[in-house]
C-alpha positions as CSV (number, residue, x, y, z in Angstrom):
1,X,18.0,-35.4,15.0
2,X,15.8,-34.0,12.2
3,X,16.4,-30.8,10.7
4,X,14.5,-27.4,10.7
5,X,12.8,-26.9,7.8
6,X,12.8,-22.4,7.3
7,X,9.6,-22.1,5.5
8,X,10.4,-18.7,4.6
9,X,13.8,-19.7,2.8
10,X,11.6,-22.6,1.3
11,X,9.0,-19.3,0.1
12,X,11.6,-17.2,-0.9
13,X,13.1,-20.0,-2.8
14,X,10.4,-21.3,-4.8
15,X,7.9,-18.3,-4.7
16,X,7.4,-18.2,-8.9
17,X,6.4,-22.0,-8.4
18,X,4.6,-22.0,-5.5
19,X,2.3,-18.4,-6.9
20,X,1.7,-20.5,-9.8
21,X,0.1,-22.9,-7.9
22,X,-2.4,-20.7,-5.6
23,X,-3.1,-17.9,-8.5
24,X,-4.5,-20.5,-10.5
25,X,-7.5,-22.0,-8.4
26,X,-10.0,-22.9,-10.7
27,X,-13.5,-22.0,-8.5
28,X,-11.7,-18.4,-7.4
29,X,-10.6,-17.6,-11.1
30,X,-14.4,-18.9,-11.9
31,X,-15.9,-16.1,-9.7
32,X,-13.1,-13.5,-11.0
33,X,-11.3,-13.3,-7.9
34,X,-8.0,-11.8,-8.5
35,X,-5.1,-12.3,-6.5
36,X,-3.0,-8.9,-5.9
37,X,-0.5,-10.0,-3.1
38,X,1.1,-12.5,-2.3
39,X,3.8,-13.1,0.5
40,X,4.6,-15.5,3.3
41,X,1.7,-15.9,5.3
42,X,-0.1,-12.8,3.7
43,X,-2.8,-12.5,0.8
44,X,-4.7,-9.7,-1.1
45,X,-7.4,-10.7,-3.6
46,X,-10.3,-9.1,-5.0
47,X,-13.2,-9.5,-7.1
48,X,-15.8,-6.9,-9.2
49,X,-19.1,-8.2,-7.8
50,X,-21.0,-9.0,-10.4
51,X,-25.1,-8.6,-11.1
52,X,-25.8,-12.5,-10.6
53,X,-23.7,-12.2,-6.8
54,X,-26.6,-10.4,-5.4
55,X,-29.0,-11.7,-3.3
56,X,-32.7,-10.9,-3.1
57,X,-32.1,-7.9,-1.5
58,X,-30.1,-6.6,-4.2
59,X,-26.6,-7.0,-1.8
60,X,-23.8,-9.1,-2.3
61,X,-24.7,-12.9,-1.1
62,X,-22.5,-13.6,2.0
63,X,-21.5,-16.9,-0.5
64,X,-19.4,-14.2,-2.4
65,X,-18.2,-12.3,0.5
66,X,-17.3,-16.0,2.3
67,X,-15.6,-17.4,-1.3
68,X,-13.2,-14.2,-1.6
69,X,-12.3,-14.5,2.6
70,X,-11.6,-18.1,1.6
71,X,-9.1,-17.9,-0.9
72,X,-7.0,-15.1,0.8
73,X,-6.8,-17.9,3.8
74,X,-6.0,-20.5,1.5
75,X,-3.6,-18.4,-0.6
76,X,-1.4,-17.3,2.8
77,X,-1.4,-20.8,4.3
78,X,-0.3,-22.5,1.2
79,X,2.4,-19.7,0.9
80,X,5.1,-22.0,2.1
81,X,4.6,-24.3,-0.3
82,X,2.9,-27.2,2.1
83,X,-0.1,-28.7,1.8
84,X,-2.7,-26.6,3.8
85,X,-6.4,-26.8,3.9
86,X,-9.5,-25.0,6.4
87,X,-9.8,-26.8,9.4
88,X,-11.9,-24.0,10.6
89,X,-13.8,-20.9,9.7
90,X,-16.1,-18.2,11.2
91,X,-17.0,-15.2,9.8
92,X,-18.4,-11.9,10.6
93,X,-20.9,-10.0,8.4
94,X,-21.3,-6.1,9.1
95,X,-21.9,-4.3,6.6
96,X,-23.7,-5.3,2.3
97,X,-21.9,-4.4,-0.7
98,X,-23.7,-4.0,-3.8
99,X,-23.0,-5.6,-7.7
100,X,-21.0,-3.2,-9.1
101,X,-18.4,-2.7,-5.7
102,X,-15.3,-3.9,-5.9
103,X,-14.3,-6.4,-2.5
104,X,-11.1,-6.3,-1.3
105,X,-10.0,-9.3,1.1
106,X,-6.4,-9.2,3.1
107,X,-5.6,-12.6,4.7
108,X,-2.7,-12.1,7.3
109,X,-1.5,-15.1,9.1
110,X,-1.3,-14.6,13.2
111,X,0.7,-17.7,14.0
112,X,1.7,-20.9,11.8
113,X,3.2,-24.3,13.6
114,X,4.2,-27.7,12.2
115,X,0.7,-28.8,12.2
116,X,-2.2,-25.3,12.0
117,X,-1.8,-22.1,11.4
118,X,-4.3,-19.3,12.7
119,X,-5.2,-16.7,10.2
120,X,-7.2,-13.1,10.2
121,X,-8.8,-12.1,7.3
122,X,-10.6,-8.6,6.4
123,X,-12.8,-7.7,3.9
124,X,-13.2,-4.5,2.6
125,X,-15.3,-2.3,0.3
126,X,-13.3,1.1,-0.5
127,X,-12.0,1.6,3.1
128,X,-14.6,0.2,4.6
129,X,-14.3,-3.0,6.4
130,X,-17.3,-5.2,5.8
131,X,-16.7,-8.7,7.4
132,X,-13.7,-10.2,9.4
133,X,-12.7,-14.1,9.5
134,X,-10.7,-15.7,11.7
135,X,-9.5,-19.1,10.0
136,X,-7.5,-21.7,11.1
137,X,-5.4,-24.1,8.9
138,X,-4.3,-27.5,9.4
139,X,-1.0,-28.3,7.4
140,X,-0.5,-31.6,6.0
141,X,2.7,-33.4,6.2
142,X,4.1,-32.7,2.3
143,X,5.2,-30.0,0.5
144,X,3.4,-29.7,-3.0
145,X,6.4,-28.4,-4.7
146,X,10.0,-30.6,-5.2
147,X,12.0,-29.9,-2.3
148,X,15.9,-30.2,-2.0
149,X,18.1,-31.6,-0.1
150,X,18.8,-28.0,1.3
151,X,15.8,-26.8,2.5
């Protein structure tokens, strides 16, 4: 009988190597999203929106809104250190930012199994919340960090 892998020992375990991994994503750090928090199935990032993120209008493009939304998801799913990825998204715009606001994005995962995990994420300008996404993961079958025989 195969052993149950605890993904949160596996977090707690190698959580300097696995942050590594998810604070460096080159298109988020290419947009200047910053990641704030990090925990098992739970991310905070950010970004300054920036005079070239508007749209015609002169409000954030929903691209920008979408891209920060995104990386909080991926962030949280990959916090256990196995290959996750976006099986499926849909978000919710209700309310424009402008360049100059700072975007908050809080990813909080719902429920995770062997195979998907289901994942809320709200955006926020000061303490309003401007868009929702509800996310769901599918987890591949390999850990990108070196396990142990003990985990």
């Amino acid at each position: 009988m195969k052993k149950k892998i605890d993904e949160h020992q596996i977090h707690k375990k190698h959580y300097e190597e696995i942050y590594e991994k998810v604070k460096n994503d080159p298109y988020a750090l290419s947009l200047g999203i910053q990641l704030t928090e990090f925990k098992a199935g739970f991310a905070e990032a950010y970004i300054e929106v920036q005079e070239h993120m508007g749209n015609a209008y002169g409000t954030v493009h929903g691209a920008v809104i979408y891209a920060l939304a995104d990386h909080a998801f991926s962030v949280a799913c990959n916090a256990y250190g196995k290959t996750s990825m976006g099986l499926s998204t849909t978000i919710q715009f209700m309310e424009s930012a402008k360049p100059g606001d700072k975007i908050v994005a809080r990813a909080t995962e719902v429920r995770r199994n062997f195979r998907t995990g289901f994942y809320r994420i709200e955006i926020f300008h000061e303490q309003n919340l401007i868009a929702t996404m509800e996310a769901i993961s599918y987890r591949k079958d390999h850990y990108f960090i070196e396990l142990d025989e003990q985990n």
